[in-house]
C-alpha positions as CSV (number, residue, x, y, z in Angstrom):
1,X,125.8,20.8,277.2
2,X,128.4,22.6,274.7
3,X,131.0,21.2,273.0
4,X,134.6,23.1,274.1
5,X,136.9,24.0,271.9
6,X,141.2,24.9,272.5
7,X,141.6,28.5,271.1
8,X,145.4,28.8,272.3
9,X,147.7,27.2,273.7
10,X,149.6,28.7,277.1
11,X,153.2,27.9,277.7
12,X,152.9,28.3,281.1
13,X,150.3,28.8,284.1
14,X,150.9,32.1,284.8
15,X,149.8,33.1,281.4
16,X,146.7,30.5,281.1
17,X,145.6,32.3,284.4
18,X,146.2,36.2,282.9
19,X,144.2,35.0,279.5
20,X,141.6,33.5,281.0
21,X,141.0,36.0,283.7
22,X,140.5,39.0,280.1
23,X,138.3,36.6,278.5
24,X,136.3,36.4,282.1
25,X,135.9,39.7,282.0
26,X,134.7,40.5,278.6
27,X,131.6,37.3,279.3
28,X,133.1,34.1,277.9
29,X,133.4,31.0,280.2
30,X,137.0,29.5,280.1
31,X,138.3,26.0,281.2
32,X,142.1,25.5,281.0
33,X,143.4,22.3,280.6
34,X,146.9,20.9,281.6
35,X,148.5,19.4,278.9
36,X,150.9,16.8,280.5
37,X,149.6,14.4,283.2
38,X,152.9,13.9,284.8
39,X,154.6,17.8,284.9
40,X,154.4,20.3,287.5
41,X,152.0,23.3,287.3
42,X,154.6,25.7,286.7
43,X,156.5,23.3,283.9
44,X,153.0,22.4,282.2
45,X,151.5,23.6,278.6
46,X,147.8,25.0,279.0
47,X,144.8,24.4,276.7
48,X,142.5,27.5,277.0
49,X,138.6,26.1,275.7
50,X,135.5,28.5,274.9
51,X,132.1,26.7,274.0
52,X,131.4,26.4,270.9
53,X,129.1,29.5,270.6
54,X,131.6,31.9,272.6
55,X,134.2,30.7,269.9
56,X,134.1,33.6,267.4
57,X,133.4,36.3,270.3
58,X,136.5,34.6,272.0
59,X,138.4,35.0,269.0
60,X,137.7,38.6,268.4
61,X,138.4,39.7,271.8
62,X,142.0,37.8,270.9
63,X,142.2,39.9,268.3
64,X,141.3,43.3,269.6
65,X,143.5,42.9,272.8
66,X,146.6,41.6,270.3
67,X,147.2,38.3,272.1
């Protein structure tokens, strides 16, 4: 099993969901992780986490697609 890793931070769902979905489509597994226990979906932070070896690909794809 792979250690994940936070490669941005969302400030809402809506865009957790749209970054994830382009990093799905170019291969790399995404989990996104609520930030705050105790906040509503659509008031909530987002962790976005690669494994470890999808980091760098992850990264360029960020890079290339200006996010």
């Amino acid at each position: 099993m792979g250690t994940w890793i936070v490669i941005h931070m969302a400030h809402s769902q809506q865009e957790a969901e749209r970054l994830k979905q382009k990093l799905t489509e170019e291969g790399i597994l995404v989990r996104l992780k609520p930030v705050y226990k105790n906040r509503p979906a659509k008031e909530n932070c987002y962790e976005l986490l690669v494994l470890h070896s999808e980091i760098e690909a992850a990264r360029e794809i960020f890079l290339e697609k200006g996010f």
